[in-house]
C-alpha positions as CSV (number, residue, x, y, z in Angstrom):
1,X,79.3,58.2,137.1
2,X,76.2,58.9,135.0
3,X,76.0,58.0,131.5
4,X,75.8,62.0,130.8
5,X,79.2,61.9,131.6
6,X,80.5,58.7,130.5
7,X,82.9,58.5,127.4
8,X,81.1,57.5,124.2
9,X,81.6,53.2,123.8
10,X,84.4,53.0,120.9
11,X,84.2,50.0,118.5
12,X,87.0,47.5,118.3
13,X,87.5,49.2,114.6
14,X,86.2,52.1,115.0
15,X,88.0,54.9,112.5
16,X,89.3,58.0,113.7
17,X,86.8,61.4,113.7
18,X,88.1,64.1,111.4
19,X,85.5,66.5,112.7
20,X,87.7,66.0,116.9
21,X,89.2,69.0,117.8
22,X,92.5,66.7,118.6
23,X,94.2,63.1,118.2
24,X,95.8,61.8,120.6
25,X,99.6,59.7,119.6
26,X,97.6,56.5,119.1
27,X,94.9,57.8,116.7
28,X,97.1,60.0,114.6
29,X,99.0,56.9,114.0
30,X,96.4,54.6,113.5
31,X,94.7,57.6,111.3
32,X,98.2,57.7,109.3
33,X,98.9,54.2,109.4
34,X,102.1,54.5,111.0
35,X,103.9,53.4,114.3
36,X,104.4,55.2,117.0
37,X,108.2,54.9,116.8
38,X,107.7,56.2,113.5
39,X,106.0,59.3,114.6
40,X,108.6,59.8,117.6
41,X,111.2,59.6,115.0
42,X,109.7,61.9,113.2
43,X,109.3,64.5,115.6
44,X,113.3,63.7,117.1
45,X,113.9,64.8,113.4
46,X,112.1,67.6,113.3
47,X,109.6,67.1,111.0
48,X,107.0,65.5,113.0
49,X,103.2,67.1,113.6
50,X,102.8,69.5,115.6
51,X,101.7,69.3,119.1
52,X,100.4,70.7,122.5
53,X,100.4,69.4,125.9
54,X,97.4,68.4,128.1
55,X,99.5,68.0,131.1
56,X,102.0,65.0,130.1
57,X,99.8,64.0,127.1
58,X,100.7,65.4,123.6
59,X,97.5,66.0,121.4
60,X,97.3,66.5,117.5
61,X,95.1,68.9,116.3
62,X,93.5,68.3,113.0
63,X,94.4,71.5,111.1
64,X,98.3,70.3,112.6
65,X,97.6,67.1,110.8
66,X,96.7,68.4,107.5
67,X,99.5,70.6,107.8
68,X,102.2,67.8,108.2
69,X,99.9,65.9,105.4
70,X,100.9,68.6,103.0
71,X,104.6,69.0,104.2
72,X,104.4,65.4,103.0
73,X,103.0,65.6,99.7
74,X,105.5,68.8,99.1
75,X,108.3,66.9,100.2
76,X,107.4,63.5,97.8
77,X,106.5,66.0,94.8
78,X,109.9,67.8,95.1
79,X,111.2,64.2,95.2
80,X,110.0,64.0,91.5
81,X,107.8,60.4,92.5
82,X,104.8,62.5,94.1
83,X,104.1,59.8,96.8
84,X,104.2,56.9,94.2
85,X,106.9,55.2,95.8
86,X,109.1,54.3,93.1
């Protein structure tokens, strides 16, 4: 395979794009610092991300991302501890 069409090398610790189109399962979690269980449990629950398929693979668009972000921050603030975890 050429190096035209090789995947880009990805640091040990390398963060998480903003700017790609998707996330796969692993990066969304590693971007929201949660576990993959986590995120399963989440969508079980019904207030997971939103997703589409790419054959068996689910992928996490970015504007999906912010979206659960704010359903997050809606959810803490009607809580009455707006994310402060008290």
């Amino acid at each position: 395979m050429s190096s035209e069409h090789s995947p880009a090398p990805q640091r040990a610790g390398a963060s998480v794009n903003t700017l790609d189109a998707s996330l796969t399962i692993n990066e969304f979690c590693k971007a929201e610092k949660i576990s993959r269980s986590m995120l399963y449990r989440a969508w079980s629950e019904g207030w997971g991300p939103k997703f589409y398929r790419v054959g068996v693979r689910r992928r996490i668009t970015y504007r999906a991302r912010l979206e659960w972000q704010r359903e997050r921050e809606a959810e803490a603030a009607a809580e009455g501890n707006g994310g402060a975890g008290t």
